[in-house]
C-alpha positions as MATLAB code, in Angstrom:
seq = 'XXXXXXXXXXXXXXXXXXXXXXXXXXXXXXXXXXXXXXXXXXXXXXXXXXXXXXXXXXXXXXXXXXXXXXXXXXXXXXXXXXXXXXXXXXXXXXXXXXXXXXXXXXXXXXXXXXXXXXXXXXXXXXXXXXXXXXXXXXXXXXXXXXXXXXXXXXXXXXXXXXXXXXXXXXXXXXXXXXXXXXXXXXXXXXXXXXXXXXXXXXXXXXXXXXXXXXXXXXXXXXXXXXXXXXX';
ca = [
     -15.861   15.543    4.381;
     -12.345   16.279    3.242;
     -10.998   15.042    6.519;
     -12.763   11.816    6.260;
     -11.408   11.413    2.920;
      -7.924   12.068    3.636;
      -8.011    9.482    6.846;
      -9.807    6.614    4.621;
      -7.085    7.538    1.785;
      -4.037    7.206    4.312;
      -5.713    3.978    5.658;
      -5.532    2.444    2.201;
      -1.875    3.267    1.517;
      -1.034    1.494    5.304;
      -2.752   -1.624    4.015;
      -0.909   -1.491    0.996;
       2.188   -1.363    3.098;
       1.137   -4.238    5.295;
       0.334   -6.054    2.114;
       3.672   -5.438    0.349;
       5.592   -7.105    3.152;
       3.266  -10.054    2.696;
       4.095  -10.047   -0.876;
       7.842  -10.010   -0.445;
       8.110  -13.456    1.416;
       5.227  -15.104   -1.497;
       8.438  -16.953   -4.258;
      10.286  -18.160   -1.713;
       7.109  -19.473    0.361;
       5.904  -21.007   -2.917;
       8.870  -23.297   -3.633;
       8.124  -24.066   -0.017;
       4.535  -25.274   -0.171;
       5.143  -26.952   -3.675;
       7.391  -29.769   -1.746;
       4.214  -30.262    0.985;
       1.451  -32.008    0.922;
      -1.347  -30.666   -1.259;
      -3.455  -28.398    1.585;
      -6.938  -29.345    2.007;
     -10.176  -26.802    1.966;
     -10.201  -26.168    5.434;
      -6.458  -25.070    5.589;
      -6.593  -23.225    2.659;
      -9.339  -20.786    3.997;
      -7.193  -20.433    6.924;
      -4.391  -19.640    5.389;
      -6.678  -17.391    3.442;
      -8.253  -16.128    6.812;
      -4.590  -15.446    8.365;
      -2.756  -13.347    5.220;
      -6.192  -11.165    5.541;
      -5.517  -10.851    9.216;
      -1.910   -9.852    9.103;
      -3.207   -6.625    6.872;
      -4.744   -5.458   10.044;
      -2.819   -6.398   12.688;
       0.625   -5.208   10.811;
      -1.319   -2.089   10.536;
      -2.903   -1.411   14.150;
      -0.871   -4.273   16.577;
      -1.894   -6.824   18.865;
      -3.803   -5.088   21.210;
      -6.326   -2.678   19.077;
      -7.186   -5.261   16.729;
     -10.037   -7.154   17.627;
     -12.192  -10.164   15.971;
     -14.527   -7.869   14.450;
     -11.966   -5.383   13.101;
      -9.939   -7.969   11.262;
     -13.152   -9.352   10.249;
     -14.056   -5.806    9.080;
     -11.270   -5.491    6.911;
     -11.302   -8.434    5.100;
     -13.814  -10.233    2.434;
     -15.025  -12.299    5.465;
     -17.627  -12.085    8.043;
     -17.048  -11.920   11.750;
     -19.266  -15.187   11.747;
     -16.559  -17.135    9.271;
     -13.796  -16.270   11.587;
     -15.241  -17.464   14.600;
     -16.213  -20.415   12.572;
     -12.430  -20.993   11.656;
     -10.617  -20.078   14.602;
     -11.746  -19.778   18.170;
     -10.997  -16.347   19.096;
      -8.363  -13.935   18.468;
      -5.294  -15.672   20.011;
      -5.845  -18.753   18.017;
      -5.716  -16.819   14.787;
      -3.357  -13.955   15.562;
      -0.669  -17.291   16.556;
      -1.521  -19.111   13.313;
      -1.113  -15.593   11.316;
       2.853  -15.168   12.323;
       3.630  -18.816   12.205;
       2.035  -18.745    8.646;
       3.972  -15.715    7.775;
       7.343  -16.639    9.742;
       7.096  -19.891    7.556;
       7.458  -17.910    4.748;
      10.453  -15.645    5.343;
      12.320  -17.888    7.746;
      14.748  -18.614    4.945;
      15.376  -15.579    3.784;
      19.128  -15.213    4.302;
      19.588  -18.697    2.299;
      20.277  -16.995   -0.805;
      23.150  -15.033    0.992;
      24.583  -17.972    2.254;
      24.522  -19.707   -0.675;
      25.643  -17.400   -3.385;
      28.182  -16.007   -1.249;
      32.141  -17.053   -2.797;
      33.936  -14.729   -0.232;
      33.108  -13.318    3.817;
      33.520  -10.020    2.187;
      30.487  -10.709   -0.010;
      28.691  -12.467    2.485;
      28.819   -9.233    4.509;
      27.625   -7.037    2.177;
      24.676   -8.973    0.702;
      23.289   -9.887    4.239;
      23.563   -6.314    5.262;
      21.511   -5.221    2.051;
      18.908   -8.365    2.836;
      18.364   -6.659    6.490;
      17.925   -3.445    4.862;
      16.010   -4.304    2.001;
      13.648   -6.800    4.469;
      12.496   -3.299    6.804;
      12.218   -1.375    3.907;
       9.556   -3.908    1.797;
       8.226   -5.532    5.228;
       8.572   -2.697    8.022;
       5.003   -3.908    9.251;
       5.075   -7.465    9.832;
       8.139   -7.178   11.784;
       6.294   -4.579   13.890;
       3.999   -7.148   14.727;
       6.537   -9.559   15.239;
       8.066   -7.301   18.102;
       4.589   -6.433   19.399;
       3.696   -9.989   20.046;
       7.226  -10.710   21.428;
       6.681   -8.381   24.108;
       3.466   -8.954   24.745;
       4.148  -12.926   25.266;
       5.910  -12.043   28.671;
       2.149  -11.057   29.761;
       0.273  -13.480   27.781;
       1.233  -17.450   28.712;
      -0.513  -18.642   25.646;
       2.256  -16.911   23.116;
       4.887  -17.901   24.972;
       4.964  -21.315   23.059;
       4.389  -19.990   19.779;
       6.507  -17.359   19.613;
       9.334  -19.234   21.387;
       9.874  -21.705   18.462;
       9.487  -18.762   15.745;
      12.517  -17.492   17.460;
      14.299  -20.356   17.545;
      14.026  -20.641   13.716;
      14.940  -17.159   13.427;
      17.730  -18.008   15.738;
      18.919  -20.770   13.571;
      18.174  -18.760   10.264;
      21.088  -16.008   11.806;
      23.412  -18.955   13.031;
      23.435  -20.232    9.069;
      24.689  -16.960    8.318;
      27.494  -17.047   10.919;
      28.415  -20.588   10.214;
      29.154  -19.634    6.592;
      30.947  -16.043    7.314;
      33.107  -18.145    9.429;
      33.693  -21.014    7.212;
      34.333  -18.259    4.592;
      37.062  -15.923    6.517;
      38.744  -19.499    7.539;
      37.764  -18.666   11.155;
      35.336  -20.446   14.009;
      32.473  -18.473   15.345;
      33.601  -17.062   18.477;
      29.983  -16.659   20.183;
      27.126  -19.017   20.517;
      24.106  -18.768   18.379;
      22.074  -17.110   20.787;
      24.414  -14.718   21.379;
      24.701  -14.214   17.829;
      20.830  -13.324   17.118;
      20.832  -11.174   20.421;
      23.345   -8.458   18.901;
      21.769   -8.947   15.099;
      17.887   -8.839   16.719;
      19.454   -5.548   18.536;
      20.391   -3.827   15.773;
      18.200   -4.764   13.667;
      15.458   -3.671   16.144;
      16.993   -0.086   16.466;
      16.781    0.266   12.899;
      13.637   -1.013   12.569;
      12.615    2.252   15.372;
      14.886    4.302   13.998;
      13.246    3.318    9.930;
       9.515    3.723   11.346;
      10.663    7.543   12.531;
      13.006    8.900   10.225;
      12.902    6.463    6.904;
      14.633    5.158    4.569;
      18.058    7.437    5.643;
      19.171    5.194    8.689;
      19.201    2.185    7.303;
      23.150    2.795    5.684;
      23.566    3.219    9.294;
      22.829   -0.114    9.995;
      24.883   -1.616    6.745;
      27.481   -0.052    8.703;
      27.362   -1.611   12.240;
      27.112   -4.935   10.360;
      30.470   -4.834    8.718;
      31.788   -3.607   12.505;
      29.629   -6.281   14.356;
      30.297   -9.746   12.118;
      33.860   -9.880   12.425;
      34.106   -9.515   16.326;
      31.470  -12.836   16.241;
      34.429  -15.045   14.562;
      38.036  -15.770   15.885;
];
């Protein structure tokens, strides 16, 4: 009994994870949204259908999440989900663009508030830490459904335009260390997200293993890495 107690216990903390990464994405989402058009009944209980689905998915992955286990941990029936979305492709693709719409400008602030390429490097190296600390989860997922778009030709669409928004989000961040230092980037955007998605992957592996201790690790290899991208 003690067992069972312990397991259901360490399930609830996960999903309090998985939900804090939500959370951290909500202000900057909601400036979003209030510029939009208002969102209509149906939308809205996707959306609402979606953040309940990203609880379980950041918490178990792609593949051992089904229907009925999102369903199962969430205030709706397995009946309402089919209702809303046709099976489990349709709403796991709606999930991440939902939540990549949120924290696709999340660098802005950097970019903006920066006055010097000094500054600029340390505040986006504290974003990328701060980002796996509060939303180690979601970007699980986000890696999980990377990979498994090479073997599934319906996410290849879907999760080829999140990354070119992520793509774009990194080159805004370039653009202004370069404008910054007085330089010109020196590599092309895609080259540019390659070596930041790199590290910021290993730390991501490194964070799920060994915590919060590597991620000055990676603060470090971005002050070595962003001045070798301008010239």
């Amino acid at each position: 009994m003690r067992a069972d107690s312990d397991e259901t216990y360490i399930t609830c903390l996960r999903l309090t994870l998985v939900k804090n990464s939500l959370d951290a994405c909500q202000s900057s989402y909601d400036e979003l949204v209030t510029s939009t058009r208002p969102v209509d009944k149906f939308d809205r209980r996707r959306t609402e259908l979606a953040e309940s689905a990203l609880l379980t998915l950041g918490e178990l992955g792609y593949a051992r999440a089904s229907l009925r286990e999102i369903a199962g941990n969430s205030p709706f029936s397995h009946g309402v989900v089919h209702y809303y979305f046709q099976d489990k492709l349709e709403l796991v693709i709606y999930s991440v663009r939902y939540y990549k719409a949120r924290c696709v400008t999340r660098y802005d602030a950097v970019v903006r508030d920066s006055t010097s390429a000094d500054e600029l490097v340390e505040a986006f190296a504290a974003k990328l830490a701060q980002t796996i600390r509060e939303e180690a989860p979601m970007h699980r997922l986000w890696y999980d459904l990377r990979t498994q778009s090479m073997f599934e030709e319906a996410l290849r669409d879907p999760i080829a335009e999140i990354d070119a928004a992520l793509e774009a989000m990194i080159w805004r961040v370039i653009d202004r260390y370069a404008t910054l230092a007085d330089r010109r980037p020196s590599v092309t955007p895609a080259a540019a997200y390659g070596m930041l998605d790199g590290l910021f992957q290993q730390a991501l592996l490194a964070y799920t293993k060994h915590g919060d201790q590597v991620l000055g690790g990676l603060a470090t290899q971005v002050r070595t890495v962003l001045p070798l991208m301008v010239h």
